[in-house]
N, C-alpha and C positions, 0 to 999 in steps of 0.2 A: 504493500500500500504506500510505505512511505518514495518508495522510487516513480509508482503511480503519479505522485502529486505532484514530485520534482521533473515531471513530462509534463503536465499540465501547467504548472507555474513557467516553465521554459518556452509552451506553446502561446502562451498568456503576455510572454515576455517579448515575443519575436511579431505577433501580431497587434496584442495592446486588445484583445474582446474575444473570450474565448466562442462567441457565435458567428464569429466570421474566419474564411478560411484564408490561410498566409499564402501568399500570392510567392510566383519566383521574385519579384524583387525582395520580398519581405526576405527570402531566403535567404539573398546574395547579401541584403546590406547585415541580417544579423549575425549571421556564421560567418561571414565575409572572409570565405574561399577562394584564394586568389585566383584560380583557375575557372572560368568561368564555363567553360564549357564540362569541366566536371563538375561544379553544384547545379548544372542544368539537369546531368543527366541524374544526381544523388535525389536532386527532387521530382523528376519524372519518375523513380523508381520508390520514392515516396507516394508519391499521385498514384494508387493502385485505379482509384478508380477512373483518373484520365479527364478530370475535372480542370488541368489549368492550375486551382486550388489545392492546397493541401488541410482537409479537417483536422479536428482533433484524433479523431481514431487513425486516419494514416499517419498522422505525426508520430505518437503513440506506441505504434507498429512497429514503424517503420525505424525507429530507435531503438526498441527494446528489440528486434532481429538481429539489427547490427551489435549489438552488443550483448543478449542473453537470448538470442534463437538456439536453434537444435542446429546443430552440425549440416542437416538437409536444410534447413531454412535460410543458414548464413552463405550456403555452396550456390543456392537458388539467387539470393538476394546478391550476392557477388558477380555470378553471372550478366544480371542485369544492369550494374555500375560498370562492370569493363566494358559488356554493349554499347557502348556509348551513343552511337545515331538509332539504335532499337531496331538491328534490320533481321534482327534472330543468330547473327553471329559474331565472331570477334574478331578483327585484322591484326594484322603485326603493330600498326601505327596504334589503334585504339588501347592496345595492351600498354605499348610504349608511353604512351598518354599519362596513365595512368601512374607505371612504374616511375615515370617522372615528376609528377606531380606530388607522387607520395613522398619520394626521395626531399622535394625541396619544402616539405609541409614538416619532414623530417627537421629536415635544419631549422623553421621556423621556431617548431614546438622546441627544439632544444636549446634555443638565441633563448627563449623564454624561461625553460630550466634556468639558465644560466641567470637569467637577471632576480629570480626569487632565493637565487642560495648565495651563501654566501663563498669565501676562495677554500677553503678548506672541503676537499672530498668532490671537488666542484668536477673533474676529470671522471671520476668514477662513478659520478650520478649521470653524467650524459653518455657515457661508454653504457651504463645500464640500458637506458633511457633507447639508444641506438638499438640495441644486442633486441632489448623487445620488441622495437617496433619490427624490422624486419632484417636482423641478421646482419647490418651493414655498418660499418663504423665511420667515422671521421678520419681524413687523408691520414693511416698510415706512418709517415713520416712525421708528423704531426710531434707523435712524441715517442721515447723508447723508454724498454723498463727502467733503464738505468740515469734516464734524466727524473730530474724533479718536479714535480707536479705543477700543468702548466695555470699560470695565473688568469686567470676568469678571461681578458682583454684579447689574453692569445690564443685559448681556446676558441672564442669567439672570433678570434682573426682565421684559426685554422680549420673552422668547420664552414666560414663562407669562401674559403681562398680558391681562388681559379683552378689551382690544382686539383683538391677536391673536387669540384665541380665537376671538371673533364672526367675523373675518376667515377667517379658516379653514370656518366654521361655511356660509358666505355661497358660500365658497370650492366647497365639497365639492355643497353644494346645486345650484347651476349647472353645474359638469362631471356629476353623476349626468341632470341635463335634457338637457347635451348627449349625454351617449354613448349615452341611449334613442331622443333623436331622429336619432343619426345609425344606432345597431348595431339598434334595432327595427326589420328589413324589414316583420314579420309585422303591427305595430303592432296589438297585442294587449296593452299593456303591460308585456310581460316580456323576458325573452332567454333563447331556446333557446340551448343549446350551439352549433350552426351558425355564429349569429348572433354570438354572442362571440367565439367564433375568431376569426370574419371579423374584426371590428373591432378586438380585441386584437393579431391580426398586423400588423394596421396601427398600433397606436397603442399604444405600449409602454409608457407610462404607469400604461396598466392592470395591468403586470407590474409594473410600478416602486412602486403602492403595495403588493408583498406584502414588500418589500424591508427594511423593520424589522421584520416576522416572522421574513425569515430573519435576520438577524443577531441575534435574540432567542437563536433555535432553536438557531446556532452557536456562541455565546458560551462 
């Protein structure tokens, strides 16, 4: 009940009347998802029922799936976020989209870590912070076991720095090549729903980059 309410007070908060439904703008300016073509598709995929609006009950929904659905509910729900134009399947770019978007919501979320903590352990809350979202760290080179733990300013210089960047960039390119050559049975290019499941039940990854979305959406 109590997380109930804390949807409703959120849905309350993003439109201002809980009897009217939150429009895409309402969407963009509250979560303000710098990607705009991925809060189109998060709240299309909200919008079950294709109203334009999002009520309270897809609100509702559509946040408690992304974050305490059944394993078949978040594989279904995932599918329809990486769809991004909704044509029934997923291209190499659409995946790409995505995996980039999350990467750089990544660094958001973790520029923010950084600004609520203070310099002590500061390294080791966003090496967390990384390691959960989806397995991927900050450049590397950044620091080694035997330097001393870097000061708030530089870890913040080393998780936005070009290098990194590229890195990532290199990064997302090679996992979209692997997950086609391994989830395309059809080898058609693309990925049916089937075919995601399949591969996403197994490799949870896939769910793990929707994972600064949700903690966007929950915030």
């Amino acid at each position: 009940m109590k997380q109930v309410n804390a949807l409703f007070n959120k849905f309350r908060d993003a439109k201002g009347h809980l009897n009217e439904g939150i429009t895409q703008e309402d969407f963009n300016q509250y979560f303000q998802i710098f990607d705009k073509s991925i809060s189109e598709t998060l709240f299309n995929t909200f919008d079950t029922e294709k109203t334009g609006t999002l009520n309270v009950r897809e609100f509702i929904i559509g946040l408690a799936t992304l974050s305490k659905g059944s394993k078949e509910e978040k594989l279904a729900f995932a599918f329809d976020v990486y769809d991004v134009n909704d044509d029934g399947y997923i291209t190499r770019e659409e995946m790409r989209s995505i995996f980039l978007s999350s990467v750089t919501m990544t660094h958001l979320l973790a520029l923010q870590i950084l600004e609520e903590k203070d310099n002590d352990g500061i390294d080791d809350s966003v090496e967390h912070f990384f390691n959960k979202i989806s397995s991927i760290k900050p450049d590397e080179t950044a620091k080694t076991s035997d330097q001393p733990k870097l000061e708030k300013e530089q870890l913040k210089e080393a998780i936005v720095s070009p290098k990194s960047m590229e890195h990532y960039e290199k990064m997302v390119e090679g996992l979209v090549e692997e997950v086609f050559e391994d989830a395309d049975t059809r080898k058609d290019g693309v990925l049916r729903k089937d075919e995601f499941v399949e591969y996403a039940s197994k490799h949870t990854r896939i769910l793990q980059f929707l994972l600064p979305f949700q903690k966007v959406l929950e915030n």
